[in-house]
N, C-alpha and C positions, 0 to 999 in steps of 0.2 A: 472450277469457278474461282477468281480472285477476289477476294477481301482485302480491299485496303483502309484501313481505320487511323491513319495519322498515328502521332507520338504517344497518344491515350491520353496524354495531360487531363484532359478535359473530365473525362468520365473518373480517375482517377482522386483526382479532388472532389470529385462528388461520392465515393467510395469513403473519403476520410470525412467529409459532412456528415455521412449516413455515420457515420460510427460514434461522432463527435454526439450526433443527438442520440444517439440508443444509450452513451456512458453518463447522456446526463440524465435522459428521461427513464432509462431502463437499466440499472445499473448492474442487472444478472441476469445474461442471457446467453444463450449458445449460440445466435448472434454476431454476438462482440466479441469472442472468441473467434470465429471464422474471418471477421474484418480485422480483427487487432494483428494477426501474424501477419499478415503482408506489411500492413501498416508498419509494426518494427522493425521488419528483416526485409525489405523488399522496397517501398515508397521512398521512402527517404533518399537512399544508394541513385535509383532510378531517376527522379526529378536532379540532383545533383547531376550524373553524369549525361542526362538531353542537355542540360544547360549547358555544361563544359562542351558538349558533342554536338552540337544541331546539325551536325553535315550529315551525312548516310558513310562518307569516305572516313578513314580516320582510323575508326572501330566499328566491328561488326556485330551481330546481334547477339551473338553467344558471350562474347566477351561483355556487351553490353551489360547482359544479363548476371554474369560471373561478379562482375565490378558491382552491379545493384546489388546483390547479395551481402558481400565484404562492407560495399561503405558504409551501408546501412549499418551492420552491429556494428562498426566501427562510430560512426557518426551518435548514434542513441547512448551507447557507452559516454562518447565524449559529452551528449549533452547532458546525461544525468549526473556525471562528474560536477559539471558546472553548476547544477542544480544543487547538488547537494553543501555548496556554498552560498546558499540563494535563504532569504528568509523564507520561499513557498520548500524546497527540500523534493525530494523524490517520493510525490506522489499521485498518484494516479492521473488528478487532473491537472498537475504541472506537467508532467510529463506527457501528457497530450496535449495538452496548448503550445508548448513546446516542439515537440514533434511536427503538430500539424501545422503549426506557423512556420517551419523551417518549409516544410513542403509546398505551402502556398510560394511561399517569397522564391524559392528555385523554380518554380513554375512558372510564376510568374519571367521570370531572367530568360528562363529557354523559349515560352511564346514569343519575348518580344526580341531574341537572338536567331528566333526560327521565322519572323515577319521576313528580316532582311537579307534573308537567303532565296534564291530562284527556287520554283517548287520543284523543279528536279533534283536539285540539291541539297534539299530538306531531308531528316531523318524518317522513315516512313515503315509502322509493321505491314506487314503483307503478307496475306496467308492463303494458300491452296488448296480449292478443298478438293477430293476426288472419290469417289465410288471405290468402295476396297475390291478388288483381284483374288480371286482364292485359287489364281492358277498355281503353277512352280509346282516343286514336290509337295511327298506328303510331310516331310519333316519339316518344311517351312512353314505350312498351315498348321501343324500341331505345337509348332513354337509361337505363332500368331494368336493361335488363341489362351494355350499358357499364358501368354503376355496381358492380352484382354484381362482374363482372370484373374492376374496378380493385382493389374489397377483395379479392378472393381473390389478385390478383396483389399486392397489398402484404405479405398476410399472410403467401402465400409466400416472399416477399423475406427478411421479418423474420428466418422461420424459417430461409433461409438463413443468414444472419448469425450468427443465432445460433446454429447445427451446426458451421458451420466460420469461426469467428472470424480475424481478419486478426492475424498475428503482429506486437507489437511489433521494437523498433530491437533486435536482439544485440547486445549488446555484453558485457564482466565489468568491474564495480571493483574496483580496484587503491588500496588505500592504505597512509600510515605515519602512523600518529601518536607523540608521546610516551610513555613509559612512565606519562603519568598518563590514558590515553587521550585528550588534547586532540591539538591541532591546532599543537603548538609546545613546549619542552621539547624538543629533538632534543641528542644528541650531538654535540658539536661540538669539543670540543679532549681529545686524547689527552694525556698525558705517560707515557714509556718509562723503563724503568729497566735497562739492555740490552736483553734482549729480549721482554722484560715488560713489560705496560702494567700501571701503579698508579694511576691516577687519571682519572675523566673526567670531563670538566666539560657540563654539557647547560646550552644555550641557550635561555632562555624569558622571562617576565615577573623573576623573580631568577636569575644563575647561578648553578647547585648543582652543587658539589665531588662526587664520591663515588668512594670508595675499591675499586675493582674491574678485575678483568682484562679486562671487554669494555662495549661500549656494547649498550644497550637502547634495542629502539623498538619498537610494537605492528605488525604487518604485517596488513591485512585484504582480505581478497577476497568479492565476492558477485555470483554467475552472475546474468549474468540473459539468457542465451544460449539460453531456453526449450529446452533439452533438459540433459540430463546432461552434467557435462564434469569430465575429472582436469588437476589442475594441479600444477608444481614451481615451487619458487623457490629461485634462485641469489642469491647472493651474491659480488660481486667490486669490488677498489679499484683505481681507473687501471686498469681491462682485467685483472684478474688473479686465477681466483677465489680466494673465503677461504673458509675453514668457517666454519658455521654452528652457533651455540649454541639449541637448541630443547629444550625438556622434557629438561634434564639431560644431554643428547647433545650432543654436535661430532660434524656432519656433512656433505658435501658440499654436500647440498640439502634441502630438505624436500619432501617427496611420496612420492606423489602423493595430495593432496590431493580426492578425490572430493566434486563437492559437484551438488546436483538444480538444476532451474531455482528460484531464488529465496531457493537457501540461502547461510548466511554462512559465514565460517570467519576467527577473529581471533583470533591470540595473539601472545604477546612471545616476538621472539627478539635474540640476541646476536650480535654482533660484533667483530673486534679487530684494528686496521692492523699489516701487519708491519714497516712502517720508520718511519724520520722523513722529517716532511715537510710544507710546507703545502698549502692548496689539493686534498686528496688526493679525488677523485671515489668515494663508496661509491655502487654502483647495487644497483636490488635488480630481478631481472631474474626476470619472469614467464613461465612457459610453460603453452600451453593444448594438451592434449594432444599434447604432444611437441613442439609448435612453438612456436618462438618467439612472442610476443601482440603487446608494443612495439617496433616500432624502436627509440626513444628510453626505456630504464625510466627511471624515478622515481627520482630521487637524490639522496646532500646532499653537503654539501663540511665535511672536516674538517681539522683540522690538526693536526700531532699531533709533540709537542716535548720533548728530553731532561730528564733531570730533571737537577736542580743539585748 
C-alpha cells in the first residue's frame, strides 16, 4: 500500500504549536522533551531546505534528510549567537519564539515556492507499506529479528530517560552586587559621627559620597537545588551579628525566604558598623533550611573612620 503525505509542512507546524503550548502551559513534561529534539535538530534544517528544494529533482530524500540534520544545529547555534547579543539572551522562551518563527516564515517560503510548481514536480514523501516475508534463510530471519529487538530495546531505553531524567549538580547562588545592580559599587568606607554613621562612600568605576546611616548592596539568591527550599540571611562584622535593614524594617535576619527549584529572589538591603575601625570584615551569611550553606560566606572589607 502507498502513503503519500506531501512535504509535512503542515502537520509539522502543528508539532511546534503543540510544543509552544505545553512550554507555556506545562513547563515539565516528558512531553516537551520528546517534541523539543526534533524541534532543534531536525525542523529547522528541514523547512529551510523544502524551501531552497521544492522540486522532487535536485536532491533526494536521504540527503534531504542528512542536510535537515546539519542545518538545524547549525542554524540554532547561529540563532542563539545572535541572541545572545539581544536584550531577551538565550533563554528558553526566546529561544523558541525564535526557533519556531524561523520555522513558520521558511514554511511559509516553501508552500508558496511549492503552489507554483506542477504537482508532479513537487517535493512529495511516500511510503510503502508491505506485510514482512519471513522466507530466505535462517540466518536472515535471526538477524531480522535481532534487528526488531535492538529498536524496541533502544526505544525503551529512550523512554526511560525520558520518565525519569538524571538530576542535575544541587547547588543555590549566592550573591551581592552594588546598589546599581552591577558587579562593583560596594560599600567601602564608613564615617561616624559618634554613634552614627553620616556618610558612606561606595567603591566603583567613581567614588560616590552619600549622605546615609547605612550602606546598601543588592543580596541575590536562586535555588537551583531541584526541590523546594526556605533560606535566612544574617548579617555580622568581625563575627558579631548586626541588624539588618530590609523593606523599611531593622531586623535580625531576613527569612525565611521560600523559593521552588529555579526561583530567584533579589533585593537591597542595609547595613551599618558599630565602631571604628579598618579592615572591618561584613559577611553576609546564608542558611538553607536551618543550616548553615557556606563555611566561608561571601564578604567585603570596609573601614569605617571618625569624622572631623
Amino acid at each position: 500500500m502507498k502513503i503519500k503525505i506531501g512535504n509535512g509542512l503542515i502537520p509539522l507546524n502543528l508539532l511546534v504549536f503543540l510544543l509552544s503550548a505545553l512550554i507555556i502551559l506545562l513547563p515539565s513534561t516528558s512531553f516537551r522533551i520528546v517534541l523539543g529534539l526534533p524541534f532543534l535538530l531536525f525542523l529547522p534544517g528541514y523547512t529551510l531546505i523544502t524551501a531552497l528544494y521544492p522540486k522532487k529533482e535536485g536532491i533526494d530524500v536521504i540527503e534531504r534528510v542528512a542536510l535537515s540534520f546539519g542545518l538545524s544545529i547549525a542554524l540554532v547555534a547561529l540563532i542563539g549567537l545572535i541572541l545572545n547579543y539581544t536584550p531577551w539572551g538565550i533563554r528558553v522562551e526566546s529561544v523558541l519564539y525564535s526557533v519556531a518563527s524561523f520555522i513558520f516564515i521558511t514554511s511559509i517560503i516553501a508552500m508558496l515556492r511549492r503552489t507554483r510548481l506542477h504537482e508532479q514536480e513537487r517535493f512529495c514523501l511516500e511510503f510503502w507499506l508491505k506485510l514482512p516475508r519471513w522466507g530466505g534463510s535462517a540466518l536472515n530471519r535471526s538477524l531480522s529479528i535481532i534487528l526488531l529487538v535492538s529498536i524496541l530495546g533502544v526505544l525503551g531505553a529512550l523512554g526511560y530517560v525520558i520518565a525519569t531524567p538524571k538530576l542535575g549538580e544541587r547547588l543555590t547562588e549566592f550573591y551581592i552586587l552594588g546598589p546599581d545592580a552591577t558587579a562593583q559599587g560596594y560599600p567601602n568606607e564608613f564615617v561616624m559621627d559618634g554613634d552614627k554613621i553620616v556618610l558612606v562612600r561606595y567603591d566603583g568605576a567613581e567614588t560616590q559620597e552619600v549622605a546615609s546611616d547605612i550602606g546598601r548592596v543588592i543580596l541575590g539568591i536562586i535555588n537551583r537545588e531541584h526541590e523546594n527550599a526556605a533560606y535566612l540571611v544574617r548579617v555580622s562584622i568581625d563575627g558579631e551579628q548586626v541588624k539588618v535593614y530590609f523593606d523599611k524594617d531593622e531586623l535580625d535576619k531576613i527569612g525565611p525566604i521560600e523559593l521552588a527549584h529555579e526561583e530567584k529572589w533579589e533585593h537591597e538591603i542595609g547595613f551599618a558598623p558599630q565602631h571604628i575601625g579598618d579592615n572591618q570584615k561584613v559577611e553576609f551569611v546564608l542558611y538553607k533550611d536551618e543550616a548553615l550553606y557556606f563555611e566561608h560566606p561571601p564578604c567585603l572589607w570596609i573601614d569605617v573612620e571618625e569624622r572631623d
